[in-house]
MARNU-491772 format. One record per residue (C-alpha): residue in three letters; x, y, z. Coordinates in pm, 1 decimal, always signed. Layout:
<pts>
<pt residu="ala" c1="X" c2="Y" c3="Z"/>
...
</pts>
This chain:
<pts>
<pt residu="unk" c1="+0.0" c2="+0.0" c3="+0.0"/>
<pt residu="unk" c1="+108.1" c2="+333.2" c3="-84.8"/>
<pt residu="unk" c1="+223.8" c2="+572.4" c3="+176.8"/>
<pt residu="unk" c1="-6.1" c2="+919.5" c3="+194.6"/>
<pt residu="unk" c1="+253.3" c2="+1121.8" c3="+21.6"/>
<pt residu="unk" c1="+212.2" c2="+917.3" c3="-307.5"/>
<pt residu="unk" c1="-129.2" c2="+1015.0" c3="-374.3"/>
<pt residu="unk" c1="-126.9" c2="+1200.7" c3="-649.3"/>
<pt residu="unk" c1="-452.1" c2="+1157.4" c3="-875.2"/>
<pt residu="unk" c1="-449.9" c2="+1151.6" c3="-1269.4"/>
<pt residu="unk" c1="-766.0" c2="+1307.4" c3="-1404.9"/>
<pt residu="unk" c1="-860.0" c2="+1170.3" c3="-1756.9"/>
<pt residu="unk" c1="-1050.2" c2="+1492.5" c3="-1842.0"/>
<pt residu="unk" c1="-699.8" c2="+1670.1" c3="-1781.0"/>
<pt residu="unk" c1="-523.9" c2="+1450.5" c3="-2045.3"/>
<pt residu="unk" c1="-796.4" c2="+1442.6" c3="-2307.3"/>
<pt residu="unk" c1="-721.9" c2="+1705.1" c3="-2509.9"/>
<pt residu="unk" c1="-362.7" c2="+1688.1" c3="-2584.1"/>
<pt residu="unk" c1="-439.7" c2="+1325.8" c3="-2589.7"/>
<pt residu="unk" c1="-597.9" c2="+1388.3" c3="-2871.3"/>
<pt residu="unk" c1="-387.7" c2="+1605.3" c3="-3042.0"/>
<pt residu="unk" c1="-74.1" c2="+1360.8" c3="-3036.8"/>
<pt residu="unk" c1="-299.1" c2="+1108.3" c3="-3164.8"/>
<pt residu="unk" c1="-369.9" c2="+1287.3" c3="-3458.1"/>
<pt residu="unk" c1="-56.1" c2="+1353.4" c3="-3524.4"/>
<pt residu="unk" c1="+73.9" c2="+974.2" c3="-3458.7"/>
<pt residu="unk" c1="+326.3" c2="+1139.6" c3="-3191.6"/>
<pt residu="unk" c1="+442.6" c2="+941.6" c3="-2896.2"/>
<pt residu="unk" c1="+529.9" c2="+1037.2" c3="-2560.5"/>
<pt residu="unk" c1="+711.4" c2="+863.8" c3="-2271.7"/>
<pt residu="unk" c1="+444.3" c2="+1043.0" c3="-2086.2"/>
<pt residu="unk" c1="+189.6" c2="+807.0" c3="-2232.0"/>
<pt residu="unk" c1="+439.5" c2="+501.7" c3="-2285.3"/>
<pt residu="unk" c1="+587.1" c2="+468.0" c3="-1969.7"/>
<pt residu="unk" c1="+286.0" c2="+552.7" c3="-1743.7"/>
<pt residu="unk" c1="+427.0" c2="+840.8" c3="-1585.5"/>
<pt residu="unk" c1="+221.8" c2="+1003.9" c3="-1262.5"/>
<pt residu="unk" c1="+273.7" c2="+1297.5" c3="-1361.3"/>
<pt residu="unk" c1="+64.2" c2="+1256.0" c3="-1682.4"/>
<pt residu="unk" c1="-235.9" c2="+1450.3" c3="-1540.8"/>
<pt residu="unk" c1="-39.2" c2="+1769.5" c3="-1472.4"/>
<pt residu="unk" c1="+179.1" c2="+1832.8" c3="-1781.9"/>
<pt residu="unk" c1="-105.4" c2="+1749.8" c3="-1993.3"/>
<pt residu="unk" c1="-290.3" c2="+2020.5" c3="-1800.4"/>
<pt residu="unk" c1="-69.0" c2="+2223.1" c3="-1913.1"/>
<pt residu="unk" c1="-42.3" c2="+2145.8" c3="-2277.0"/>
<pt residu="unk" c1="+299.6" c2="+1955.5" c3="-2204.0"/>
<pt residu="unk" c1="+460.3" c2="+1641.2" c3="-2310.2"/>
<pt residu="unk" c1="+785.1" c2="+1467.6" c3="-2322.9"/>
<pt residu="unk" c1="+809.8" c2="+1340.6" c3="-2649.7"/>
<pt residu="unk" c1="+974.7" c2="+982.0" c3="-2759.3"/>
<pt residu="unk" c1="+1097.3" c2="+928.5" c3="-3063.3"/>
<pt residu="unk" c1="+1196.8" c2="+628.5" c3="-3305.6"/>
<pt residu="unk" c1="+906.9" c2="+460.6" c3="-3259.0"/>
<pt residu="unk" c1="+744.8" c2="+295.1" c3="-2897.6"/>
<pt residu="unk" c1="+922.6" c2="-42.2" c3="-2857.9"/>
<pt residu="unk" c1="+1237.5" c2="-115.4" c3="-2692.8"/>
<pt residu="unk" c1="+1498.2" c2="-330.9" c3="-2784.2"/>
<pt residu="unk" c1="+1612.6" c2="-397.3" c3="-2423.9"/>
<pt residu="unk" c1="+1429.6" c2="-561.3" c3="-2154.7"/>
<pt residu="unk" c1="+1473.4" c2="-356.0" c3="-1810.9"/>
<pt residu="unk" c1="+1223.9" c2="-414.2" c3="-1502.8"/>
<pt residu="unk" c1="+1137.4" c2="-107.1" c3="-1447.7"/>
<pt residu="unk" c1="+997.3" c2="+13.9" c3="-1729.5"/>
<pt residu="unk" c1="+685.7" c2="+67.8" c3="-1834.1"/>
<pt residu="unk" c1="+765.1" c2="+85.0" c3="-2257.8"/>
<pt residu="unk" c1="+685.9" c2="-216.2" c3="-2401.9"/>
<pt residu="unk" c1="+977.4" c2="-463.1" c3="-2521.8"/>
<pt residu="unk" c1="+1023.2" c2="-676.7" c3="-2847.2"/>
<pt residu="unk" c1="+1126.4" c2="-605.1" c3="-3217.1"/>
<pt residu="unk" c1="+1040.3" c2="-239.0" c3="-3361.7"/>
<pt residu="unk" c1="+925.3" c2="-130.4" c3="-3652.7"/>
<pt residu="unk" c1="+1095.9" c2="+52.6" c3="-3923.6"/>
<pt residu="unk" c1="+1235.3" c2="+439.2" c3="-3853.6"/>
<pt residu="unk" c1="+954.3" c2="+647.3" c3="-3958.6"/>
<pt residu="unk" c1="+1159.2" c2="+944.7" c3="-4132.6"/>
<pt residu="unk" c1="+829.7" c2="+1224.4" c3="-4132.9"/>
<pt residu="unk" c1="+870.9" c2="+1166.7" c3="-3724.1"/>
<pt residu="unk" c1="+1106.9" c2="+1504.2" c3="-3701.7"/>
<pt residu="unk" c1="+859.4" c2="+1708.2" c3="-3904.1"/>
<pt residu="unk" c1="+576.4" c2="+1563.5" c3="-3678.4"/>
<pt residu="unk" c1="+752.0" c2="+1660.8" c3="-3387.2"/>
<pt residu="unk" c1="+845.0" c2="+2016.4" c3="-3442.8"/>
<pt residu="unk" c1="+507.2" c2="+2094.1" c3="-3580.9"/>
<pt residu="unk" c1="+352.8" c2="+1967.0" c3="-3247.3"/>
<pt residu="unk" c1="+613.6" c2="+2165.3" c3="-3015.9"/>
<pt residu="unk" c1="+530.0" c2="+2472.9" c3="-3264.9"/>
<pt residu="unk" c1="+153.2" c2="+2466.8" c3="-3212.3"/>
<pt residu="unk" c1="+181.9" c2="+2406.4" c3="-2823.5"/>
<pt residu="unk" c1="+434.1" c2="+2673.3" c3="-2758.3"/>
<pt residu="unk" c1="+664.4" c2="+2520.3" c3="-2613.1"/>
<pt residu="unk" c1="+985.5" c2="+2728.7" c3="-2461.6"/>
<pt residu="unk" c1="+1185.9" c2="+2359.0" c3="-2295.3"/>
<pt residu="unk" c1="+1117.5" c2="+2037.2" c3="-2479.6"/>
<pt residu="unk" c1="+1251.2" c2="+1687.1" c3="-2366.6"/>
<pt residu="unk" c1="+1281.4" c2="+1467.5" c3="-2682.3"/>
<pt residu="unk" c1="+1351.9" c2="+1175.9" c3="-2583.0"/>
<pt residu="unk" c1="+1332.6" c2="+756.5" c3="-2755.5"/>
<pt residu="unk" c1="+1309.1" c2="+395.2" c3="-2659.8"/>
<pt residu="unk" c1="+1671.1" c2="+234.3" c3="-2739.1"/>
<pt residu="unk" c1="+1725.7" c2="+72.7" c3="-3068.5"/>
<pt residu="unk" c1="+2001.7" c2="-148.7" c3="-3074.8"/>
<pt residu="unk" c1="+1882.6" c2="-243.1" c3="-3405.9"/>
<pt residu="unk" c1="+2046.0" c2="+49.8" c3="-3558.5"/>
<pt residu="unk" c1="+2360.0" c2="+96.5" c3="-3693.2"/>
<pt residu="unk" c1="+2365.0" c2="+434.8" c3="-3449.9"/>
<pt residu="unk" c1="+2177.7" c2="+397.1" c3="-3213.2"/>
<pt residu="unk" c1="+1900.7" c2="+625.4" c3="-3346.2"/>
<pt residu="unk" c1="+2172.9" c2="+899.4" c3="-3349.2"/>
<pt residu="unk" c1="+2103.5" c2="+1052.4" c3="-3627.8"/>
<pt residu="unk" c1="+1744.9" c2="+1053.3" c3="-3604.5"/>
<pt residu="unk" c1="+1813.9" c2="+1264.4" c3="-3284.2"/>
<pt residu="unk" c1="+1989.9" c2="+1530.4" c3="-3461.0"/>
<pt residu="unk" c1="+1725.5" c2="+1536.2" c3="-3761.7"/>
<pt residu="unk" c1="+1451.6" c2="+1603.4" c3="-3453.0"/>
<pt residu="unk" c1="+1635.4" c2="+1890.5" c3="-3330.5"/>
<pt residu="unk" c1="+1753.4" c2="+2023.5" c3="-3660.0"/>
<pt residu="unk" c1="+1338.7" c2="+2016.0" c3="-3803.1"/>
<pt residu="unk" c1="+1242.7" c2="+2177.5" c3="-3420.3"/>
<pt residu="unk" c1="+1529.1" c2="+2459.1" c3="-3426.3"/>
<pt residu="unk" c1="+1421.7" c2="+2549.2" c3="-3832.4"/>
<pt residu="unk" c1="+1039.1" c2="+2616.8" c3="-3696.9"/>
<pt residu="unk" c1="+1151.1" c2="+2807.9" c3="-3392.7"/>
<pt residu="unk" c1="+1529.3" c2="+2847.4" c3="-3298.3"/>
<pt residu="unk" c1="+1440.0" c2="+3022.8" c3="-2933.0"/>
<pt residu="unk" c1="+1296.6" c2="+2697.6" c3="-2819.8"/>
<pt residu="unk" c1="+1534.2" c2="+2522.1" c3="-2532.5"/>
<pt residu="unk" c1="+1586.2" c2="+2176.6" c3="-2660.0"/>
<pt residu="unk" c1="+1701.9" c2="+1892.4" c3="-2382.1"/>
<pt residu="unk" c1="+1765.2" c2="+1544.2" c3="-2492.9"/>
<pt residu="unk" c1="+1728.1" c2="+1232.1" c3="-2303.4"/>
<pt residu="unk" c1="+1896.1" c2="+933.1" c3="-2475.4"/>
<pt residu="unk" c1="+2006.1" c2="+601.2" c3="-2463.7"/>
<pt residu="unk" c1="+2391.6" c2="+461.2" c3="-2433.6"/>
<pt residu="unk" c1="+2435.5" c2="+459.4" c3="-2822.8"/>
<pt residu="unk" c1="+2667.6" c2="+121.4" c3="-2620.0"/>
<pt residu="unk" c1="+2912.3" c2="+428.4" c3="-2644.8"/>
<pt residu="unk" c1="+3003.1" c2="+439.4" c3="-2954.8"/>
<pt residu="unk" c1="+3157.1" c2="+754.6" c3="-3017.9"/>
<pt residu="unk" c1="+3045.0" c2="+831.5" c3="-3387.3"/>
<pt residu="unk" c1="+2679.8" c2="+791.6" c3="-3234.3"/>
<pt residu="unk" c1="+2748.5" c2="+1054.0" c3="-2958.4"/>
<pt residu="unk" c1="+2990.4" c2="+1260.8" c3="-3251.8"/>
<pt residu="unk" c1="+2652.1" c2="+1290.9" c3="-3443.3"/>
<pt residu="unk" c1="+2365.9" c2="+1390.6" c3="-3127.2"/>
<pt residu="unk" c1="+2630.2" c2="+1650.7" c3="-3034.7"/>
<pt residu="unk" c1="+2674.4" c2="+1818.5" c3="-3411.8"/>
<pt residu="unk" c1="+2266.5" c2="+1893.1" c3="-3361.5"/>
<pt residu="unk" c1="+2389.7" c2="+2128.1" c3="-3090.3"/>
<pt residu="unk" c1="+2115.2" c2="+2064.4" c3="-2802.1"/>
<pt residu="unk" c1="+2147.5" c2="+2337.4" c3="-2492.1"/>
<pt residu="unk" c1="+2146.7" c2="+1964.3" c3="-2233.8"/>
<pt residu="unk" c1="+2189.8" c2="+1650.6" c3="-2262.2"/>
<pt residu="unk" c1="+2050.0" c2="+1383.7" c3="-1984.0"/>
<pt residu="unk" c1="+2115.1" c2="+986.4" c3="-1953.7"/>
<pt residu="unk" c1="+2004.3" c2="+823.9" c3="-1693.4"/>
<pt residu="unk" c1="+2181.1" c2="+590.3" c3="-1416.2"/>
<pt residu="unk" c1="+1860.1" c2="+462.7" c3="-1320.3"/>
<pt residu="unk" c1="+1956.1" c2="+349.5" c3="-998.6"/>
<pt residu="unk" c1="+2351.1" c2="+209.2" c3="-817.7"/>
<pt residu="unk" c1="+2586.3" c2="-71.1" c3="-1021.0"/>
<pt residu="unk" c1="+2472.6" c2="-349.7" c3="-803.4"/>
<pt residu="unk" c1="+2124.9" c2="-344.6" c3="-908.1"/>
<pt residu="unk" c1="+2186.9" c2="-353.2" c3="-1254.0"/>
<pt residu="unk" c1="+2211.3" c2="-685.1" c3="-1319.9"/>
<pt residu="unk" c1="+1898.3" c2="-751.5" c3="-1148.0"/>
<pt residu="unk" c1="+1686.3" c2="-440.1" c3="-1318.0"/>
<pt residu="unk" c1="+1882.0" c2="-294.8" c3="-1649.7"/>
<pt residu="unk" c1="+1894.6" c2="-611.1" c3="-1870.7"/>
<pt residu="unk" c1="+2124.9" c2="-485.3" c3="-2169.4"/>
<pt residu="unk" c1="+2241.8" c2="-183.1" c3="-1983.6"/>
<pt residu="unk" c1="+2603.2" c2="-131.7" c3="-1786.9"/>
<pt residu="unk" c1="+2656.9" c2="+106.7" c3="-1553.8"/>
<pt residu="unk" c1="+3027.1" c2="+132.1" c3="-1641.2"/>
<pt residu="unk" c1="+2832.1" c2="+215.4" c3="-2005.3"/>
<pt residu="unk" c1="+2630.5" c2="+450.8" c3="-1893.3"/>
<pt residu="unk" c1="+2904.8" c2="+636.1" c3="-1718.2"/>
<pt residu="unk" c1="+3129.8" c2="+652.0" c3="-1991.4"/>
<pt residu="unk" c1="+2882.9" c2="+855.9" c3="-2171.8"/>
<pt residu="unk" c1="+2893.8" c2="+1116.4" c3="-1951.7"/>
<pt residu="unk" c1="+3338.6" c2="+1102.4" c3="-1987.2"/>
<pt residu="unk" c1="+3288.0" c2="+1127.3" c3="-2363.5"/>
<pt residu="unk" c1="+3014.5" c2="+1342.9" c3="-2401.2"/>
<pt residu="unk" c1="+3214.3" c2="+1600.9" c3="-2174.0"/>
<pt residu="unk" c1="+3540.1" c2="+1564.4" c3="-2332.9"/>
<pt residu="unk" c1="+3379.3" c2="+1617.9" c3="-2734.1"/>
<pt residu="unk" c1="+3119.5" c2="+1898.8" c3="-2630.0"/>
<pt residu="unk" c1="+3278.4" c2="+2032.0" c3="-2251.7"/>
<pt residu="unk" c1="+3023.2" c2="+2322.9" c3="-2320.7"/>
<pt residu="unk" c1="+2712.6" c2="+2147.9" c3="-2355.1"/>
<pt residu="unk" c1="+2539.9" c2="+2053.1" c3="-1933.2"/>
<pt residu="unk" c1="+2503.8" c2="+1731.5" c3="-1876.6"/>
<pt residu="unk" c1="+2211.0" c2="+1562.0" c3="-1696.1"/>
<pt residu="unk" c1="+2123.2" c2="+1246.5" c3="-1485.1"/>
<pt residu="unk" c1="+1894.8" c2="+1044.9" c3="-1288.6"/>
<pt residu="unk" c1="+1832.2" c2="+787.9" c3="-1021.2"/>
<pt residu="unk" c1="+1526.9" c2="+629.2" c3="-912.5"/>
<pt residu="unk" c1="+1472.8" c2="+520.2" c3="-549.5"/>
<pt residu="unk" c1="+1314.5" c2="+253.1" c3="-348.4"/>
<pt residu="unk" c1="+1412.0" c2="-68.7" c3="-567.8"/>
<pt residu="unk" c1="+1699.9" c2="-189.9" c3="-256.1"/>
<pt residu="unk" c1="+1972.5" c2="+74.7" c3="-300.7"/>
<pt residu="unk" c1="+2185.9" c2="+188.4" c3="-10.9"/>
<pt residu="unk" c1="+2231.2" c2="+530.6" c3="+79.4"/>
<pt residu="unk" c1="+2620.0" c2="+478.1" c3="+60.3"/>
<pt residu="unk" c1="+2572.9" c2="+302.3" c3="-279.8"/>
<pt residu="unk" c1="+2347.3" c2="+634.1" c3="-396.4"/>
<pt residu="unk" c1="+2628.9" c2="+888.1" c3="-290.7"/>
<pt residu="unk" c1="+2832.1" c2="+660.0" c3="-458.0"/>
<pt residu="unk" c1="+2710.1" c2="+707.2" c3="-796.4"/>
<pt residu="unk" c1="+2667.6" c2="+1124.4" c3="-704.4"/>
<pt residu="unk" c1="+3034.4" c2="+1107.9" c3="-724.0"/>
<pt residu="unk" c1="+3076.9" c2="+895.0" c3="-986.3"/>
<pt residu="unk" c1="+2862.7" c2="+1088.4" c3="-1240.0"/>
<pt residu="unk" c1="+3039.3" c2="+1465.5" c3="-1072.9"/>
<pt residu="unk" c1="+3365.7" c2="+1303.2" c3="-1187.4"/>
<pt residu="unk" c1="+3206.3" c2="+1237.6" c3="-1548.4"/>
<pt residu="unk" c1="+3121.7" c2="+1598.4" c3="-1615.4"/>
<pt residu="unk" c1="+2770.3" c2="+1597.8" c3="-1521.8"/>
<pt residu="unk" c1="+2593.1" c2="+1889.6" c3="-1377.5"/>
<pt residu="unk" c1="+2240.5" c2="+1816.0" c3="-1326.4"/>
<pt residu="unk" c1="+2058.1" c2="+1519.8" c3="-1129.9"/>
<pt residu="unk" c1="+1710.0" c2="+1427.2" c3="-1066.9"/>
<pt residu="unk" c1="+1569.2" c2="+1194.7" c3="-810.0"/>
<pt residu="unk" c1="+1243.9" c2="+1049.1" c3="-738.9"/>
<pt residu="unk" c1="+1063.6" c2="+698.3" c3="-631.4"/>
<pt residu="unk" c1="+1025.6" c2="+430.4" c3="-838.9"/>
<pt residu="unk" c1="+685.6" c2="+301.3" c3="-875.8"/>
<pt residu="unk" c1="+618.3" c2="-9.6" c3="-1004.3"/>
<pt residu="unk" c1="+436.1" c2="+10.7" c3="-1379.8"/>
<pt residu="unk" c1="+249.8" c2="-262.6" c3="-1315.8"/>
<pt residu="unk" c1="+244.8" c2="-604.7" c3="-1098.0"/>
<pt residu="unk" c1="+432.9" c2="-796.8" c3="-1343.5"/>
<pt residu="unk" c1="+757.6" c2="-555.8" c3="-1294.5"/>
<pt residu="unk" c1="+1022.6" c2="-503.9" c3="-1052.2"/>
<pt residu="unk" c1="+853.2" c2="-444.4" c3="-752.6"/>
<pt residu="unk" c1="+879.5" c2="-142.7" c3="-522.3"/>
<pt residu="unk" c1="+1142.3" c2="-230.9" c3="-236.7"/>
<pt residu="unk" c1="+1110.1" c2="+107.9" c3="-8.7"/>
<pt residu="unk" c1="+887.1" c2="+378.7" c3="-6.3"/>
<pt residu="unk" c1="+1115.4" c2="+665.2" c3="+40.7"/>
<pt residu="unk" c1="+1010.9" c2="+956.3" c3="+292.5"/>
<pt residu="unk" c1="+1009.9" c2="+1328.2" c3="+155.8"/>
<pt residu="unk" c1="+1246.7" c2="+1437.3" c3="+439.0"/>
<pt residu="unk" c1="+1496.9" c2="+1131.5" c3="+293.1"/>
<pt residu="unk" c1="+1474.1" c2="+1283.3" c3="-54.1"/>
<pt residu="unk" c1="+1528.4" c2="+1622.2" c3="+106.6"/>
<pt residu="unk" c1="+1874.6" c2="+1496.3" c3="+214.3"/>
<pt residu="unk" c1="+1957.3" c2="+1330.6" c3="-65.2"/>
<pt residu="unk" c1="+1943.7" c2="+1663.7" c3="-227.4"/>
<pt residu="unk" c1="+2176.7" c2="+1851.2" c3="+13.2"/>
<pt residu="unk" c1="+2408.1" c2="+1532.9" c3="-54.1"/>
<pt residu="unk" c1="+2401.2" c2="+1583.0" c3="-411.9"/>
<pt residu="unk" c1="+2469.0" c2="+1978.3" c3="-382.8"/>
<pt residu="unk" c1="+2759.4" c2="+1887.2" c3="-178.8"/>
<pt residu="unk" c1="+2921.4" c2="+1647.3" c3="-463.8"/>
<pt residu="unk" c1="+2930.0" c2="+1923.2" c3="-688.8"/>
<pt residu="unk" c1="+2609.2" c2="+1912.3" c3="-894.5"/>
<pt residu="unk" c1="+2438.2" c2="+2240.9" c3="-995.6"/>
<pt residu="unk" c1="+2044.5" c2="+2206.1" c3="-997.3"/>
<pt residu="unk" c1="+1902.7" c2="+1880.1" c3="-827.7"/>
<pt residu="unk" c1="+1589.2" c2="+1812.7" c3="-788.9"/>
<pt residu="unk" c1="+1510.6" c2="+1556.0" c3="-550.6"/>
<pt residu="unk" c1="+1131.3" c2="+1443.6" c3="-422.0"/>
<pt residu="unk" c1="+906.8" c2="+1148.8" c3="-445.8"/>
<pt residu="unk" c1="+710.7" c2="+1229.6" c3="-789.2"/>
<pt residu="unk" c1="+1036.7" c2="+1399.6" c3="-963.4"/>
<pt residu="unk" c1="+1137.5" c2="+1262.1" c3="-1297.0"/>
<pt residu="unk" c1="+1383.9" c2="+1295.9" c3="-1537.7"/>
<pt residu="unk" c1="+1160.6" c2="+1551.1" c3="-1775.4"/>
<pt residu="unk" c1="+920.3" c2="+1669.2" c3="-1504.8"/>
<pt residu="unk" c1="+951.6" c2="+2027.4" c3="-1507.3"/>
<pt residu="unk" c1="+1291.6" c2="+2042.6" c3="-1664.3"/>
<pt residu="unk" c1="+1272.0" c2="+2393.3" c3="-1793.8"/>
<pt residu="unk" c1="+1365.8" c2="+2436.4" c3="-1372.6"/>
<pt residu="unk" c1="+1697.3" c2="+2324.7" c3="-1357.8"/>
</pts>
């Protein structure tokens, strides 16, 4: 049973209309895909975090609510789709972010950079953050994201090494961190962006672990919030995490050296992003 602090209530008639919209327009979100809480309230507000390159995933973690298996082809209009959409909302800060597709010879790379390149020709004051996979670090993937010239990039831990095995099928944490090393050392001028997930058996020592880990990579920005389980078929919630624990975990973070953290129960990666 949930805790009172986790009782945040999605409204349907909240979500309809822009529900709606990004049907029309066959646009995905991770809003949508993943099942994120926070659905009701940045639909409210005529806001989305859109996923690209299609709504499968290639890899199998336990946490996630984006369904798993073999994708379909790249749809190459998906760019076009995407800035039009961000053009008739308004949007000022847009999170584009995808499923990974280890299918592809990069990752999805370069369908990254065609999504920001179609979004910056439509309106070039828009702030444009990217959330992406770990293109298994190869660096012409990475070469290619950065040459699109987003204002941040964000890839997130997900949660501490030892629980990787267990929850990130496909994904290394030694992986994921040398992103973060070789996105800093090819674009130094370009903020980098993280986050962790809580209550799936991590250990506070293991947490400020990975705080230093990722200050030591370059990055500059972390977000942290509690998992909750997608459904009863996936990783199941270990710990409900109290606000006052989350509080801490922020003035931890500060002290390693990040920036901007944000650091509560319902936080997520994209969740008001245009804050940091």
């Amino acid at each position: 049973m949930k805790p009172e602090w986790l009782n945040k209530k999605i409204s349907l008639r909240d979500c309809a209309e822009l529900k709606a919209i990004l049907k029309e327009r066959r646009i995905n979100t991770v809003c949508e895909e993943a099942k994120c809480p926070n659905i009701g309230e940045c639909f409210a507000k005529r806001q989305a975090t859109f996923i690209i390159l299609g709504s499968v995933c290639t890899r199998g973690c336990l946490f996630c609510g984006i369904r798993k298996g073999v994708p379909s082809s790249v749809d190459l209009k998906e760019p076009s789709r995407i800035a039009d959409i961000i053009l008739k909302l308004g949007l000022k800060h847009v999170v584009i972010t995808s499923v990974t597709r280890d299918d592809l010879l990069d990752g999805g790379a370069g369908v990254f950079a065609a999504t920001i390149n179609a979004i910056r020709k439509l309106n070039k004051n828009v702030k444009l953050e990217v959330l992406i996979p770990d293109f298994k670090t190869e660096i012409n993937s990475l070469e290619v994201l950065v040459k699109g010239m987003p204002d941040i990039i964000a890839h997130n831990m997900e949660t501490v090494p030892r629980l990787y095995e267990d929850i990130r099928k496909g994904a290394s944490y030694k992986r994921s961190l040398e992103v973060f090393k070789i996105l800093k050392n090819i674009a130094p001028n370009i903020p980098l962006k993280s986050g962790l997930m809580l209550g799936l058996g991590e250990k506070k020592d293991e947490v400020y672990a990975v705080f230093d880990d990722l200050v030591n990579a370059g990055c500059s920005y972390m977000s942290i919030g509690q998992y909750l389980a997608p459904s009863n078929a996936h990783f199941p919630v270990k710990e409900y995490i109290k606000p006052e624990i989350f509080d801490r975990y922020k003035e931890k973070a500060l002290a390693a050296g990040f920036l901007s953290v944000k650091s509560a129960p319902y936080v997520r990666s994209s969740y008001m992003a245009s804050e940091y």
